[in-house]
N, C-alpha and C positions, 0 to 999 in steps of 0.2 A: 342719452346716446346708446347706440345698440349695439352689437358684435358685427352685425352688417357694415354699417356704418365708419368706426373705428377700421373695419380691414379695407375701407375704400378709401383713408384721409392717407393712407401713405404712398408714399412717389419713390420706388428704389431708383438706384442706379449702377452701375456695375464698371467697376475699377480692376483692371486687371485679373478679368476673371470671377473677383467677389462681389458679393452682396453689400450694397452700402444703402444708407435709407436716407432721401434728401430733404424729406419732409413729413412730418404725421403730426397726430391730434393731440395737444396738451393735457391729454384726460392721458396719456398712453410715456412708459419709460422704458426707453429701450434696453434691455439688458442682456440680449444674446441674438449673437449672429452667426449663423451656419452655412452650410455652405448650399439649401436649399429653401431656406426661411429665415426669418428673424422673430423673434421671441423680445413682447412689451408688457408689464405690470400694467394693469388696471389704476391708475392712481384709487385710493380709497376703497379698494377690496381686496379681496386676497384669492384673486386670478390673474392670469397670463392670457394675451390673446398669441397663436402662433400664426403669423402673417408668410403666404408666400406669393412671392413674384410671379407673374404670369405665365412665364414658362415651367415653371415647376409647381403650378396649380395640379395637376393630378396625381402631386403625391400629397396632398392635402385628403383627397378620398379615402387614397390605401391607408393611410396613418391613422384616419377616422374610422374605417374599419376595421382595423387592426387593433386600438384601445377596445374598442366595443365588444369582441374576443373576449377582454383583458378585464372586464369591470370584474369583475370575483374575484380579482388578484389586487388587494388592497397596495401592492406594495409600488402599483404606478397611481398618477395623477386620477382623479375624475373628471372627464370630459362632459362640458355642460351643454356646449352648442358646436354646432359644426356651420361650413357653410363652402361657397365652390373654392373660396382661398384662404379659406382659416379655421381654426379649431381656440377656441375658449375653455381652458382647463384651471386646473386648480395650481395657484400659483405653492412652490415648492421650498420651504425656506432652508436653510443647510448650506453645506459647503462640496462640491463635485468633488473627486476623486483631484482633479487637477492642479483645485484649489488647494486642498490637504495636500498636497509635496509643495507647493507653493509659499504656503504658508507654514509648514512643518506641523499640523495638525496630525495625531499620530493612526494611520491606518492598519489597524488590528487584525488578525486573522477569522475571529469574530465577524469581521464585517465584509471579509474574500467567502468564508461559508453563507453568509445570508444571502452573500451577489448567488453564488449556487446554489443554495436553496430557489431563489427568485427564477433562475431561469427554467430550473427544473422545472416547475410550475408554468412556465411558458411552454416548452418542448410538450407537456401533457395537453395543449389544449391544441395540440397538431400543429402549432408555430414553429418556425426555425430560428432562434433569436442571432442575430447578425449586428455586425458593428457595435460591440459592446467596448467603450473608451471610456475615457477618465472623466470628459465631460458631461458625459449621460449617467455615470452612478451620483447619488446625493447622497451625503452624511446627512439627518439633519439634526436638528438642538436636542432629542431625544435618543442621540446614539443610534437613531436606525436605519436602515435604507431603503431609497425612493428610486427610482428609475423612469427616467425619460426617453423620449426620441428613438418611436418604436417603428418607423417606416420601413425599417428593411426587414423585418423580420416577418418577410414572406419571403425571404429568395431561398432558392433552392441550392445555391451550393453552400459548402462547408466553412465553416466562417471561421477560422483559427485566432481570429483577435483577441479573446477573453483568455483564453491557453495561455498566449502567447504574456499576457498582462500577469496572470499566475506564477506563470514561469520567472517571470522577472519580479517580483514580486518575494517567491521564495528563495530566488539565487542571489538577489542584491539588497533589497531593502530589507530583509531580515535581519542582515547582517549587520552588527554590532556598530559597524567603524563608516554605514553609509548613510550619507548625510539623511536626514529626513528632511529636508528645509532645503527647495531647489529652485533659481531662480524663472520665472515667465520662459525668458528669450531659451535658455538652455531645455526647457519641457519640447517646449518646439521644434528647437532643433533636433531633439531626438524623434519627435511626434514624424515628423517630415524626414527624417532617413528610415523610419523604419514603414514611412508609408512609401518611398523609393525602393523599399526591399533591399536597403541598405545595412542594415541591422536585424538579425536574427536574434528575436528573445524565446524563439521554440527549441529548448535545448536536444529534443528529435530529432528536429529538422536539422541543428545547427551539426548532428554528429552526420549526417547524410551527407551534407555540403562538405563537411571537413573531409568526411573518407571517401 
């Protein structure tokens, strides 16, 4: 079975909005869904095929040339195949950024310098790296960091999310007495007020709003 193949056995459907998958090929495990694709393990290798729906097949291009940029920068996946709705890369083992508060796995300052280090080497290949979140950085079994889900990192405006991650990062979880160990539903909920602009973690910003 081919990469062709595998991205044509699946049948989405869409439930309020999201991405749900109603059917795909037994070779294939699903293990993430976004909000413009779905991401399956290769049973029996060690890749990921990234499946998208037909209406957002042309951000399967931009993402494929957007790695292709990227291959000199060891610290994202290698892309093996590409095709008009899927991309075949290197499957990634570790724990997301999400995962680690979830599970109280402890996220070091060590590993907020390497995410900058990573991007900086982005910014120098004339990318604008955009939508950096919990669930596209990887811890993995070797202490280091992997980075996925590069599709926006052509847009042109100013992308304050990773600042913004930083910023909370040094004013709460540093901190002595905050919990490191936070349950799913509660991620979420934070995830979704502060993607309502309900929550201000840009301590700049947050002094502009107050004065």
């Amino acid at each position: 079975m081919n990469s062709h193949d595998y991205a044509h056995s699946i049948v989405f459907v869409f439930k309020k909005g999201s991405i749900r998958v109603k059917q795909h090929h037994t070779d294939l495990e699903l293990i993430g869904t976004g909000r413009s694709a779905c991401v399956f393990r290769i049973k029996g290798t060690k890749k990921v095929i990234k499946i998208f729906p037909p209406q957002f097949i042309h951000i399967a291009q931009v993402e494929s040339d957007i790695y292709r940029l990227l291959t000199h920068i060891d610290y994202f996946p290698t892309v093996y195949e590409t095709g008009p709705n899927f991309l075949t890369m290197d499957y990634i083992k570790g724990d997301t950024l999400f995962s680690c508060l979830n599970k109280g796995i402890p996220i070091n300052e060590n590993h907020i310098k390497e995410v900058e280090h990573i991007l900086e080497l982005v910014r120098k290949t004339g990318l604008n790296p955009s939508d950096i979140h919990l669930r596209n950085i990887i811890i993995t079994p070797d202490n280091k960091i992997k980075m996925i889900d590069v599709a926006r990192f052509k847009q042109q405006k100013h992308c304050t999310q990773w600042e913004d991650l930083k910023n909370a990062y040094d004013r709460y979880y540093k901190h002595r007495f905050f919990p490191k160990r936070l349950p799913e539903f509660l991620l979420n909920f934070i995830a979704a007020l502060y993607k309502r602009k309900l929550l201000v973690l840009n301590l700049a910003n947050k002094k502009k709003v107050s004065g």
